[in-house]
TORKOL-4160 file (C-alpha; in steps of 0.2 Angstrom, whole numbers, padded with zeros to 4 digits, m for minus):
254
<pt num="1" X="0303" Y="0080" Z="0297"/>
<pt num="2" X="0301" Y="0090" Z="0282"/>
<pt num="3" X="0313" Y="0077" Z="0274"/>
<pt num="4" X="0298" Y="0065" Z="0274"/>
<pt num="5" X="0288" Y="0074" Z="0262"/>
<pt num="6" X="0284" Y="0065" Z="0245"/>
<pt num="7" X="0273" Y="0069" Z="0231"/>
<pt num="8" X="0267" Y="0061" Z="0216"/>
<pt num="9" X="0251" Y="0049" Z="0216"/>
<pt num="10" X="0253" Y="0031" Z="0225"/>
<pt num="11" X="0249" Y="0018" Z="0214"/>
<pt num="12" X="0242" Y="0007" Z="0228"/>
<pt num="13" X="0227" Y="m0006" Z="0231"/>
<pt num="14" X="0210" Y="0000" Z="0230"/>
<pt num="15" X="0195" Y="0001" Z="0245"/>
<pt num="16" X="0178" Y="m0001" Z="0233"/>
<pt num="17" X="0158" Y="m0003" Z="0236"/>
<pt num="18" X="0149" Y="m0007" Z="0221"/>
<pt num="19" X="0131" Y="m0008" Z="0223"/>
<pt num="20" X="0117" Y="m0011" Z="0211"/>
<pt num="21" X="0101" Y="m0020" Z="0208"/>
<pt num="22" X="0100" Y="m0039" Z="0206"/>
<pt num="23" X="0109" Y="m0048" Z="0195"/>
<pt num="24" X="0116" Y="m0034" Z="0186"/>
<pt num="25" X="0133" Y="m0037" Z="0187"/>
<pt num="26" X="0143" Y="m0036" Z="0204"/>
<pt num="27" X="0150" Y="m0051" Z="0207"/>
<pt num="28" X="0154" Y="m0054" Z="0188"/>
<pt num="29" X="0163" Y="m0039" Z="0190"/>
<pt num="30" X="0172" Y="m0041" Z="0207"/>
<pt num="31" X="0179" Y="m0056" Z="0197"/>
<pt num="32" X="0188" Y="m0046" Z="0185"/>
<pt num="33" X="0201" Y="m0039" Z="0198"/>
<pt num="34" X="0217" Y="m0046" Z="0200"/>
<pt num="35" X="0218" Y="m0065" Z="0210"/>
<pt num="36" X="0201" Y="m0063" Z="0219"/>
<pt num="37" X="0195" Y="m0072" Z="0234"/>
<pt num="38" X="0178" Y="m0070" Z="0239"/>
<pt num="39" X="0168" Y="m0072" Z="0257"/>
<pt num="40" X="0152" Y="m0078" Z="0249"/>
<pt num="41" X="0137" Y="m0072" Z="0263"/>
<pt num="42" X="0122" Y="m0076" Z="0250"/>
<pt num="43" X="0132" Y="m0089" Z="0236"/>
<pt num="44" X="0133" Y="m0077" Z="0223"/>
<pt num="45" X="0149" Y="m0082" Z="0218"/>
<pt num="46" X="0143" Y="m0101" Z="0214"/>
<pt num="47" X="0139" Y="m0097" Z="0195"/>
<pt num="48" X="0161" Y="m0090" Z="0192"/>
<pt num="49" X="0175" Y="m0097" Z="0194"/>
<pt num="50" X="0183" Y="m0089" Z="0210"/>
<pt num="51" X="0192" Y="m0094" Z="0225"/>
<pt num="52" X="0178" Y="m0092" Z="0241"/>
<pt num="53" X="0173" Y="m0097" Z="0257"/>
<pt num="54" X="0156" Y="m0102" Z="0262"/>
<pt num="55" X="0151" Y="m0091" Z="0275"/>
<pt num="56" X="0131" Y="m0090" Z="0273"/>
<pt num="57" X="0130" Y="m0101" Z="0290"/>
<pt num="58" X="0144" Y="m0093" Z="0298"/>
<pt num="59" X="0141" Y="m0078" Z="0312"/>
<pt num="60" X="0153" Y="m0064" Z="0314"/>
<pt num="61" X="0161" Y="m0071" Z="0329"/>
<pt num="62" X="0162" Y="m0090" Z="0338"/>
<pt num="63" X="0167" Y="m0088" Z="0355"/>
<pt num="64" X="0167" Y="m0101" Z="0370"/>
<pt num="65" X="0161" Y="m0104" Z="0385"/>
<pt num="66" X="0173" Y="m0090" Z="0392"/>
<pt num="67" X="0166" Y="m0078" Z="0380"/>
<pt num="68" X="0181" Y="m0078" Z="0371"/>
<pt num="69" X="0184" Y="m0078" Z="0352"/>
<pt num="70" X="0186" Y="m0096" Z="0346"/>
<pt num="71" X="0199" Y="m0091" Z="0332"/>
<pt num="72" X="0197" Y="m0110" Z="0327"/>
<pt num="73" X="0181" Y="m0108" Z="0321"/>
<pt num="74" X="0175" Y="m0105" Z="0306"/>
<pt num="75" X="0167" Y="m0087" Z="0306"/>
<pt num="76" X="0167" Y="m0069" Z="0295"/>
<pt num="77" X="0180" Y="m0063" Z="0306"/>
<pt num="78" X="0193" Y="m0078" Z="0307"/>
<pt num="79" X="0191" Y="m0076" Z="0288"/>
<pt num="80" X="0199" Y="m0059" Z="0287"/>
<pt num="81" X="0210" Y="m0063" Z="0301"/>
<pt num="82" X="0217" Y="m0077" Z="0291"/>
<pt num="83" X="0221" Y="m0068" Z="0277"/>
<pt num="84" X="0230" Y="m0057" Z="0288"/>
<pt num="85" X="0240" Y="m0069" Z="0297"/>
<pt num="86" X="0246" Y="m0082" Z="0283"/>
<pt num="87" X="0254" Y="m0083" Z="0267"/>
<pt num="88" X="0244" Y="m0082" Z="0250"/>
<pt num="89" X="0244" Y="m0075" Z="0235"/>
<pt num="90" X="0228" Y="m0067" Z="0233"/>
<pt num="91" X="0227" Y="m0049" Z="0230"/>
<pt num="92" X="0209" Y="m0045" Z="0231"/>
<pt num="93" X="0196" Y="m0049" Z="0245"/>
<pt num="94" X="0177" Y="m0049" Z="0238"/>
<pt num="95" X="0162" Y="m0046" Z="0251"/>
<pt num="96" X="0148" Y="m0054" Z="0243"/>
<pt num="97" X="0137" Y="m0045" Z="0250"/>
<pt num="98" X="0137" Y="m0029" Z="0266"/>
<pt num="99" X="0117" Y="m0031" Z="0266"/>
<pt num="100" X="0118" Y="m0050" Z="0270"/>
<pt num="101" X="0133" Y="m0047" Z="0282"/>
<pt num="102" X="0123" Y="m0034" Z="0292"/>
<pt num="103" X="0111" Y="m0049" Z="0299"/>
<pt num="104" X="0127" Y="m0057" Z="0308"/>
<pt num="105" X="0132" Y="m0039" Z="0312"/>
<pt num="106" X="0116" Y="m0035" Z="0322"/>
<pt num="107" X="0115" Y="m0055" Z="0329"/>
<pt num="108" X="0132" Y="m0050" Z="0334"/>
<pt num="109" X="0127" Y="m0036" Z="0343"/>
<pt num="110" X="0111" Y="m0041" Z="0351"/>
<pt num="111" X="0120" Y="m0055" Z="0360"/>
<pt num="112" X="0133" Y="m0042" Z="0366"/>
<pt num="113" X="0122" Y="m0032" Z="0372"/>
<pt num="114" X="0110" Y="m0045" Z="0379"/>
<pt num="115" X="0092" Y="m0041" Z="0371"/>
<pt num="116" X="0082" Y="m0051" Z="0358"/>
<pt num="117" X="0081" Y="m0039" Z="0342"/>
<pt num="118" X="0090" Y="m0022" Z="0339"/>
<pt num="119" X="0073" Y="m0012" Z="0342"/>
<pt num="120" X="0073" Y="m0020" Z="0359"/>
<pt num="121" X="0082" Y="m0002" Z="0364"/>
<pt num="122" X="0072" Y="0011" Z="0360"/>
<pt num="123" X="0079" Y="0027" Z="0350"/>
<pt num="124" X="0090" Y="0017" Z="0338"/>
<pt num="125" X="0103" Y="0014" Z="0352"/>
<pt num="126" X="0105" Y="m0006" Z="0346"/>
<pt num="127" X="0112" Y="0003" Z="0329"/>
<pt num="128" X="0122" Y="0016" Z="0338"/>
<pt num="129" X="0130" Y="0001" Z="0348"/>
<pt num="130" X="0131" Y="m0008" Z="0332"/>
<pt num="131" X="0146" Y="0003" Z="0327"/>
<pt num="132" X="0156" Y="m0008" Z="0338"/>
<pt num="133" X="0155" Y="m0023" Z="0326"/>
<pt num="134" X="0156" Y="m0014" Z="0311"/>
<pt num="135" X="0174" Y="m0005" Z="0317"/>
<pt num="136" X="0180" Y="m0021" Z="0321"/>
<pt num="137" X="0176" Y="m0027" Z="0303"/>
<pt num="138" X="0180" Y="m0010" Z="0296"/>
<pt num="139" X="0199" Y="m0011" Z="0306"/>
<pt num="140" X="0200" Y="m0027" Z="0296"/>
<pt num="141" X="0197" Y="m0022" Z="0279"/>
<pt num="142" X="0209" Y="m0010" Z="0283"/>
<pt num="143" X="0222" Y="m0020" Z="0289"/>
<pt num="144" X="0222" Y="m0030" Z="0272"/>
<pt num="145" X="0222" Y="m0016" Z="0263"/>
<pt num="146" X="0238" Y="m0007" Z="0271"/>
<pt num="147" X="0248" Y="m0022" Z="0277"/>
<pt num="148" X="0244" Y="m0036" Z="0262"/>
<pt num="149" X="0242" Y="m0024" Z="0251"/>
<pt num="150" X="0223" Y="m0032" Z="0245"/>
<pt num="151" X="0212" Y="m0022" Z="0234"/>
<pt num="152" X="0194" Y="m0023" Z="0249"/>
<pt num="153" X="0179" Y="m0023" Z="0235"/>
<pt num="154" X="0163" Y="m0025" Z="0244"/>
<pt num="155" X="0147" Y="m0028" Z="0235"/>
<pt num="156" X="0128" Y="m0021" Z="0243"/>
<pt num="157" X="0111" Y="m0021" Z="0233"/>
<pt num="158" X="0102" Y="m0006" Z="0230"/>
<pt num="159" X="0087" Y="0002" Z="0238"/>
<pt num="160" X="0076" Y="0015" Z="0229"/>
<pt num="161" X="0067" Y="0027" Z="0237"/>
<pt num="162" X="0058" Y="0044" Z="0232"/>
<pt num="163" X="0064" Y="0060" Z="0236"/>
<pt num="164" X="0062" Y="0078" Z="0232"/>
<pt num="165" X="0075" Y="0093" Z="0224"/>
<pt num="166" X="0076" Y="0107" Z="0229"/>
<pt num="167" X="0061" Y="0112" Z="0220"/>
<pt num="168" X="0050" Y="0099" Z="0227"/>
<pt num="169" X="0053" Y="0088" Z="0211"/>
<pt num="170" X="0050" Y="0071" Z="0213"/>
<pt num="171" X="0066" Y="0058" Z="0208"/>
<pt num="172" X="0070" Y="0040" Z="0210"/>
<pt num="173" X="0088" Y="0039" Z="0223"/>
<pt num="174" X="0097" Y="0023" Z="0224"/>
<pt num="175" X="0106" Y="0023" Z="0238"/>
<pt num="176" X="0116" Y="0006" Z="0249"/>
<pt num="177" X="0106" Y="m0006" Z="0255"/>
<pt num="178" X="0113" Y="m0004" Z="0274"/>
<pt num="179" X="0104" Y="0003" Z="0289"/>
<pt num="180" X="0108" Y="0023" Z="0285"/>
<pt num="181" X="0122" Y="0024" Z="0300"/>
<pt num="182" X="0132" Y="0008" Z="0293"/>
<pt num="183" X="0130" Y="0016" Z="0273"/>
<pt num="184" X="0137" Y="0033" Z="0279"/>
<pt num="185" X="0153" Y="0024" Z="0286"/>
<pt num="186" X="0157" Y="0014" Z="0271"/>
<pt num="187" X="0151" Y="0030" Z="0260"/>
<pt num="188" X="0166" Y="0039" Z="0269"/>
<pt num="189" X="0177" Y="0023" Z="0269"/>
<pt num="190" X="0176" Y="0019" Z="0251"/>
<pt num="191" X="0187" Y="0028" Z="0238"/>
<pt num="192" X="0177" Y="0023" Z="0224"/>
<pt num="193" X="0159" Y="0019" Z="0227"/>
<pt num="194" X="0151" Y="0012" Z="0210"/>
<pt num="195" X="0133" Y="0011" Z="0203"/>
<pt num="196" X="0132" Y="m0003" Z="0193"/>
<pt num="197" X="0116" Y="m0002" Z="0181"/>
<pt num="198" X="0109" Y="m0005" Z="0162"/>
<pt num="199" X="0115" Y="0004" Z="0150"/>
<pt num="200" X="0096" Y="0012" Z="0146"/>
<pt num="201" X="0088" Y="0020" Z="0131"/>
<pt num="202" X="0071" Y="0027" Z="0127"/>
<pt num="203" X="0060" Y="0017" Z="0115"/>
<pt num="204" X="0041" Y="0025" Z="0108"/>
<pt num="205" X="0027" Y="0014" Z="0104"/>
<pt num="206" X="0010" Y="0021" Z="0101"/>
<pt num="207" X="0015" Y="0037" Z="0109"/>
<pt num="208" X="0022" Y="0032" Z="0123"/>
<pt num="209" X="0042" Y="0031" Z="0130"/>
<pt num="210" X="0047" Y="0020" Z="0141"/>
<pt num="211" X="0066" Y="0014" Z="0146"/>
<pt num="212" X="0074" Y="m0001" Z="0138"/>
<pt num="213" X="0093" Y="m0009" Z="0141"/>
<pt num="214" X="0101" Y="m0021" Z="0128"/>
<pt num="215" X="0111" Y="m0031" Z="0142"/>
<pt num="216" X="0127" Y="m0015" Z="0140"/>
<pt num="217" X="0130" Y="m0011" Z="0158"/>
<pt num="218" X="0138" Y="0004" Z="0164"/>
<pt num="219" X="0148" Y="0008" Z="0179"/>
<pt num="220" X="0142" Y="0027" Z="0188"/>
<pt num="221" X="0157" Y="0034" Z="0200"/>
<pt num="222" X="0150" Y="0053" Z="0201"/>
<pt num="223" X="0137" Y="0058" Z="0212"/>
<pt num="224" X="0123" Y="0067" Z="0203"/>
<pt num="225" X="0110" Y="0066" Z="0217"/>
<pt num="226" X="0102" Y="0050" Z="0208"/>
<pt num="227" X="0114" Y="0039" Z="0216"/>
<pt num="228" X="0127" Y="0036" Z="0227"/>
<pt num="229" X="0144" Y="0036" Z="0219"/>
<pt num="230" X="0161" Y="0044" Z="0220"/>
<pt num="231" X="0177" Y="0042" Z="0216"/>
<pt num="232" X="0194" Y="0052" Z="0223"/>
<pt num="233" X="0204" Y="0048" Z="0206"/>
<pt num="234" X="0198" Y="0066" Z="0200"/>
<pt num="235" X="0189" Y="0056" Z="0185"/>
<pt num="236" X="0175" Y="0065" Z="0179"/>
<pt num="237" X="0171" Y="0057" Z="0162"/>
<pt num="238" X="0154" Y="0048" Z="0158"/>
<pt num="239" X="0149" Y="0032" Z="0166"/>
<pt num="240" X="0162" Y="0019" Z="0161"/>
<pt num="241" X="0158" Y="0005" Z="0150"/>
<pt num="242" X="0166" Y="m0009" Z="0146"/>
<pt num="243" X="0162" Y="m0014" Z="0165"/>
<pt num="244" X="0181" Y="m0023" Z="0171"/>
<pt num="245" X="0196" Y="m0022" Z="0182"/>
<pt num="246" X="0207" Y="m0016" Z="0165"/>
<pt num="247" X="0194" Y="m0002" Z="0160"/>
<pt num="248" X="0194" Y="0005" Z="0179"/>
<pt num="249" X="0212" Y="0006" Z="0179"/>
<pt num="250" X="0212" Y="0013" Z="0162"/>
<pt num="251" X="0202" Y="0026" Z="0163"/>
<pt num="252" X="0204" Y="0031" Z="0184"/>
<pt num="253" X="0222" Y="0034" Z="0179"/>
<pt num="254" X="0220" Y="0041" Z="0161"/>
């Protein structure tokens, strides 16, 4: 067994999460990896040229009167299956976006499980049962990933909320936009989680500051209690700028 050992890093495709404000920048930036195919859930991808599929109408799963999965049908998870199964030469699946996928994850749910709205069950258990759905997505990704060899970057908004350091300081946190059990598996299943944002400066007028961009943005991939981000690459440089595929590469394995 010892025999199977190997060392030295794998140069092998990446598992991302980008998220960010609107319209700063993540789909232009999904764009930029390598042969990209998107599943477009809110029709970001309109404005680039990219390969997609339309799924904004499309539920996680179709299945007959049997209750069986119609694998003919057009949903999220034929999608990634197809990819699996077939020929093709794209080497990057896109998710535009997790916070518009969770909708058809908890529609999903709700008609597994028979009720009319995820806080039918009380104590969160609608969420907790949830996991079910997002595993079979999750086992999906990962089976592009190992098997075709696809970079998986999935795209999610941004919620801010105020919390308090250890000092009971007051401080913006940007954190996923995902119910907080769903963020917390794609926080562990990411190896790079991103914060895309304006490169900002501060500009005094009469006396007072206030934060100003140019349009520059930058990409965050360390945590700093702001923001979720991390990367396992062992990078910890400043935020990296220009935002693209190239740079990434360029400066992850510098």
């Amino acid at each position: 067994m010892l025999d199977l050992i190997t060392m030295g890093r794998i140069d092998q495709a990446w598992k991302v999460l980008i998220h960010g404000p609107p319209g700063v920048g993540k789909t232009w930036l999904a764009n930029t990896f390598p042969k990209v195919v998107a599943a477009d859930l809110e029709g970001s991808t309109e404005r680039y040229d990219m390969a997609r599929l339309d799924l904004r109408n499309a539920p996680l799963e179709v299945y007959d009167d049997r209750n069986q999965v119609d694998k003919a049908a057009t949903s999220v998870m034929n999608f990634l299956r197809t990819l699996g199964r077939e020929e093709h030469d794209y080497q990057t699946l896109c998710v535009d976006t997790l916070d518009w996928l969770e909708p058809k994850i908890w529609e999903a749910t709700c008609k597994r499980l028979g009720i009319l709205s995820m806080e039918s069950l009380g104590y969160g258990k609608a969420y907790l049962e949830a996991d079910e759905e997002w595993e079979k997505f999750l086992n999906a990704l990962n089976f592009l990933h190992r098997k075709k060899d696809m970079n998986i970057v999935l795209l999610a908004h941004t919620t801010t909320k105020i919390v308090n350091d250890k000092d009971f300081n007051e401080f913006h946190r940007h954190d996923i936009k995902l119910q907080k059990r769903a963020a917390a598996k794609f926080v562990e299943w990411a190896e790079l989680i991103g914060f895309l944002t304006y490169d900002t400066y501060v500009s005094k007028k009469n006396g007072k500051e206030t934060s100003k961009h140019d349009g520059d943005r930058v990409l965050i991939v360390q945590e700093d209690g702001q923001y979720v981000a991390k990367n396992r690459f062992g990078y910890q440089g400043e935020g990296i700028q220009p935002v693209n595929y190239d740079t990434l590469r360029e400066r992850l394995y510098g």
